[in-house]
C-alpha positions in Angstrom: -0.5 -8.1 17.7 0.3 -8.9 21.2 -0.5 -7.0 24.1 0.8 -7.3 27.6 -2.0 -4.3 29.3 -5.0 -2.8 29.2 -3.7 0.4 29.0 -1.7 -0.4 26.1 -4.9 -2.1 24.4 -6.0 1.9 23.9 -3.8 2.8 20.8 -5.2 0.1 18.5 -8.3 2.7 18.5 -6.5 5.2 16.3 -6.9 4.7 12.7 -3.6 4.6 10.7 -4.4 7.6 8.1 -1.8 10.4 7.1 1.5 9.7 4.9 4.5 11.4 6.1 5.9 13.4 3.4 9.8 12.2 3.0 12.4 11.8 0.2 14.5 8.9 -0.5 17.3 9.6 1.3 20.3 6.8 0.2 23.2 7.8 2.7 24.6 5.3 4.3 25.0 6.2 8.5 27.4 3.9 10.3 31.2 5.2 10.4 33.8 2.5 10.6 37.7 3.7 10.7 39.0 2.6 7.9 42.1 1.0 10.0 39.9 -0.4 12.4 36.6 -1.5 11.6 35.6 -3.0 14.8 37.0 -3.3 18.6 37.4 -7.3 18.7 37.3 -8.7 21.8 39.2 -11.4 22.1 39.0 -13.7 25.2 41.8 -13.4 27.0 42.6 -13.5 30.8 41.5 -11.3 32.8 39.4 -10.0 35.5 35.6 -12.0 36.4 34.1 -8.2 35.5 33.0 -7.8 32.4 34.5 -4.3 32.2 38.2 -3.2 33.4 38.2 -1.3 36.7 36.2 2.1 36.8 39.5 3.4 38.7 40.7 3.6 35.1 42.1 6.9 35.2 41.5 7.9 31.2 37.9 6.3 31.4 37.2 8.1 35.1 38.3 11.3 32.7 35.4 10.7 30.2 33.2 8.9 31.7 29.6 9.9 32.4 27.3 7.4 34.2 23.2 7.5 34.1 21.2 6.2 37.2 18.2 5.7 35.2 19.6 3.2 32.6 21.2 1.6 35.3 18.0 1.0 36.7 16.1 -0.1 33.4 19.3 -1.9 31.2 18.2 -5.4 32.8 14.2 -4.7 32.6 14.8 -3.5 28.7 16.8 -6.7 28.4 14.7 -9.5 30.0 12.3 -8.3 26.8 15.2 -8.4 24.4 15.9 -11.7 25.5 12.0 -13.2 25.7 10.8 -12.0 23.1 13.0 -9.7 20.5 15.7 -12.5 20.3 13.3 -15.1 19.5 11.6 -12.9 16.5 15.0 -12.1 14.6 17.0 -15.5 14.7 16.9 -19.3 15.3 18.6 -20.7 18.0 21.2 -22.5 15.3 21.5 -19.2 13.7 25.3 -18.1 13.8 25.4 -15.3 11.4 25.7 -12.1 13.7 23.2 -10.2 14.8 23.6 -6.5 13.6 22.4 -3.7 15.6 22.3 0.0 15.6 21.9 1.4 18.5 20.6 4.6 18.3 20.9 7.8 21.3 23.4 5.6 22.9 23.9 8.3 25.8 26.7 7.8 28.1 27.5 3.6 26.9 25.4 1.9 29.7 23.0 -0.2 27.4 26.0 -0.8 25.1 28.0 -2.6 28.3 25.2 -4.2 29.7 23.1 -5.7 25.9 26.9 -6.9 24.3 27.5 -8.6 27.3 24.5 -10.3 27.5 24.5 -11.5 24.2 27.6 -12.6 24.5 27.0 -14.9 27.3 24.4 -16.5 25.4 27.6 -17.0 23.0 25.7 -14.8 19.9 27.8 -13.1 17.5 27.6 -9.0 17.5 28.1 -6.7 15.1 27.5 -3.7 17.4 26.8 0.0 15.8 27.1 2.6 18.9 25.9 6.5 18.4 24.9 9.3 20.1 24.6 13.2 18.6 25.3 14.9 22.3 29.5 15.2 22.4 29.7 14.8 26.1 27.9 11.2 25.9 29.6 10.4 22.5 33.1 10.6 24.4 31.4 8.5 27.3 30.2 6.0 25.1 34.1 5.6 23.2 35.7 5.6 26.5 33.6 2.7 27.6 34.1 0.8 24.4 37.5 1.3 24.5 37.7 -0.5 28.1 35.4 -2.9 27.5 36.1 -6.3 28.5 34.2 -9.4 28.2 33.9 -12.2 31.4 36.4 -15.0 31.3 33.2 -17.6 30.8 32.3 -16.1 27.4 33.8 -18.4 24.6 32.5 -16.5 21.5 35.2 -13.2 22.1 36.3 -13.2 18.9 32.5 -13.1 17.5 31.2 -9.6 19.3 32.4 -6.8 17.9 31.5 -2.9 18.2 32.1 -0.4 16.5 34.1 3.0 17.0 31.0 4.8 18.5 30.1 7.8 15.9 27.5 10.8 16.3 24.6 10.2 14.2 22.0 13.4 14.1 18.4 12.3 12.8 16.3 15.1 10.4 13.0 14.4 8.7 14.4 12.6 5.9 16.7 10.1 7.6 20.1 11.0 8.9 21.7 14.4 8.9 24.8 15.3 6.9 25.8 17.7 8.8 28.9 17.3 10.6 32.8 16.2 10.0 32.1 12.7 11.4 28.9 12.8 9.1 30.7 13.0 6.1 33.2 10.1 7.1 29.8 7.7 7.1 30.4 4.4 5.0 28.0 2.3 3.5 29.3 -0.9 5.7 25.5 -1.3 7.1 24.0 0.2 4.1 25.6 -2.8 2.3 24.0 -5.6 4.8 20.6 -5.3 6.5 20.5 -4.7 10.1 18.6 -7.0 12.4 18.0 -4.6 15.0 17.8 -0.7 15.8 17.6 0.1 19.4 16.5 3.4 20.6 16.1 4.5 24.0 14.6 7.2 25.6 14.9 9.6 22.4 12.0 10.8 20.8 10.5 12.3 23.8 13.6 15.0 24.3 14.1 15.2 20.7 12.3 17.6 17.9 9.7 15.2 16.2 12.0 15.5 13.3 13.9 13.3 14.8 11.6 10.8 15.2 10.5 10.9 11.9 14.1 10.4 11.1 14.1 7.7 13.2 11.5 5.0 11.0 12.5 6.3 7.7 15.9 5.2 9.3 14.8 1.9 10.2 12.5 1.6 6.8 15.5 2.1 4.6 18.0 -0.2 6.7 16.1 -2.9 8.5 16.2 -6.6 6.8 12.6 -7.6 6.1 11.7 -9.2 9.8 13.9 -7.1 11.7 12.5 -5.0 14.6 13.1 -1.2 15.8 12.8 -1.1 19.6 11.6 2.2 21.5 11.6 2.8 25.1 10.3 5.7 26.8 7.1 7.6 28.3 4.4 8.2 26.0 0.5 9.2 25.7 -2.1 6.7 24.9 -5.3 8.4 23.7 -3.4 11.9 24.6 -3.4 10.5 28.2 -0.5 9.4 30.7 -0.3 9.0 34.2 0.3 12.3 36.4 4.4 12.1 36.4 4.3 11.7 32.9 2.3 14.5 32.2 4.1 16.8 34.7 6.9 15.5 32.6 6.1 16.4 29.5 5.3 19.9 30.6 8.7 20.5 31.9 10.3 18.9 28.7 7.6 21.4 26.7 9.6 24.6 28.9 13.2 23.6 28.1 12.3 23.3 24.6 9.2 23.6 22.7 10.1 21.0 20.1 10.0 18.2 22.7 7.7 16.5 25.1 6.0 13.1 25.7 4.9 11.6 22.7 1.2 10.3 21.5 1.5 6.2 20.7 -0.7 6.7 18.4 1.0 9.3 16.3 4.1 7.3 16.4 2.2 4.4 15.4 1.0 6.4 12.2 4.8 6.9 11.3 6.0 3.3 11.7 3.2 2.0 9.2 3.9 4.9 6.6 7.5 3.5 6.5 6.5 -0.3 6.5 6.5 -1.0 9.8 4.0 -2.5 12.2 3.7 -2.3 16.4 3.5 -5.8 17.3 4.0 -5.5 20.9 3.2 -3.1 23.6 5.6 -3.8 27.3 4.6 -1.9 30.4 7.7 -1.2 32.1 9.0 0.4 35.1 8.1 3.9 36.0 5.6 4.7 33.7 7.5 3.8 30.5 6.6 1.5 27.5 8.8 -0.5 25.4 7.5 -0.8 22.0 8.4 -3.7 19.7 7.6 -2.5 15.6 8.7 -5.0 13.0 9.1 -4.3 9.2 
């Protein structure tokens, strides 16, 4: 395992004990029109942004924008980049890399991670979602503009799909909706290489998170990684802000609130998966690296 703190050398203390209970759960969870299965984007001319102009009056409509993952898309990908990149493929590898992304919010990551990737001319076949409707019509309106720089040669090879809401339960994803019930089994058919999910499973029922790794056991090639970012406990401990934190998640909702590692470590290795890497980030978070 490999450690990047002190601090994050505390969780390898708890002992890895109690099974959750869950039941094979076989649906399938990525939506994909049938009359368009991706949004190809094709190089052709056009402006040095990556993105068309945020004076886009239908996008301006729609559009929500989040400070704090403007702040923390280019920390969360310098580690993508170092280190998760380097796990999942070899630099001849030109098979695409398949990713859910997971509590998309408002498109931000979605933007900034495709781009990258596609400036290091790797092929993409993106999965966007989020469960909250407000960031789910974010997230389409910013596909739906999205624009590549004129540099990138490998247009044709990223693709993402038509963002969907994906609602997480104990037993995997939730059937529960209209969109739900549209979900094919294009991903279900072909392991994933990647599931990122960022700041969730602290302002989410611990359903959810549970959800999340059976999720991630059930759809993850063998070697691919699930990637978490967000506050958390070590030892039941976090620094002051975090803790404040958690007690004001804790009084908007009772199901929420910061998150022992350890406990989340416990659910990754009843579904086959192991924490391999612990990143301090800024402002008190932790990225956390499990592979299956």
């Amino acid at each position: 395992m490999q450690l990047v703190s002190k601090r994050a050398l505390l969780f390898l203390a708890f002992p890895s004990s109690r099974a959750i209970q869950s039941s094979s759960h076989s649906l399938a969870f990525i939506h994909t029109p049938q009359n368009s299965t991706f949004t190809s984007l094709n190089n052709r001319a056009q402006p040095s942004c990556p993105f068309k102009s945020k004076s886009n009056t239908a996008m301006n409509m729609v559009t929500m924008d989040s400070p704090s993952a403007q702040r923390n898309k280019d920390p969360i990908w310098q580690v993508i980049q170092s280190t998760i990149l380097p796990m999942l493929r070899r630099e001849d590898d030109e098979s695409p890399l398949r990713v859910l992304e997971i509590a998309g919010g408002c498109g931000v990551h979605t933007e900034h991670f495709v781009t990258e990737l596609a400036k290091k001319n790797i092929a993409v076949d993106w999965y966007p979602t989020d469960p909250d409707p407000a960031s789910l019509q974010s997230l389409k309106a910013r596909v739906d503009v999205f624009q590549l720089p004129n540099d990138v040669t490998c247009g044709d090879a990223i693709k993402i799909s038509t963002p969907f809401s994906l609602k997480l339960g104990a037993d995997g994803v939730l059937e529960d909706s209209d969109e739900s019930s549209k979900i094919v089994s294009d991903v279900g058919s072909e392991p994933l290489n990647l599931i990122i999910c960022i700041n969730m499973i602290h302002i989410s029922p611990w359903d959810a998170t549970l959800g999340l790794f059976k999720v991630a056991s059930e759809h993850l090639k063998s070697g691919g990684v699930l990637m978490t970012y967000g506050p958390y406990k070590v030892n039941g401990a976090a620094v002051e802000s975090n803790m404040n934190f958690d007690a004001n998640l804790k009084s908007r909702n009772a199901d929420w609130g910061v998150r022992d590692l350890e406990r989340v470590q416990v659910v990754a290795e009843d579904n086959g998966l192991k924490i391999v890497k612990v990143q301090e980030m800024p402002a008190n978070n932790l990225l956390c690296i499990f592979q299956k």
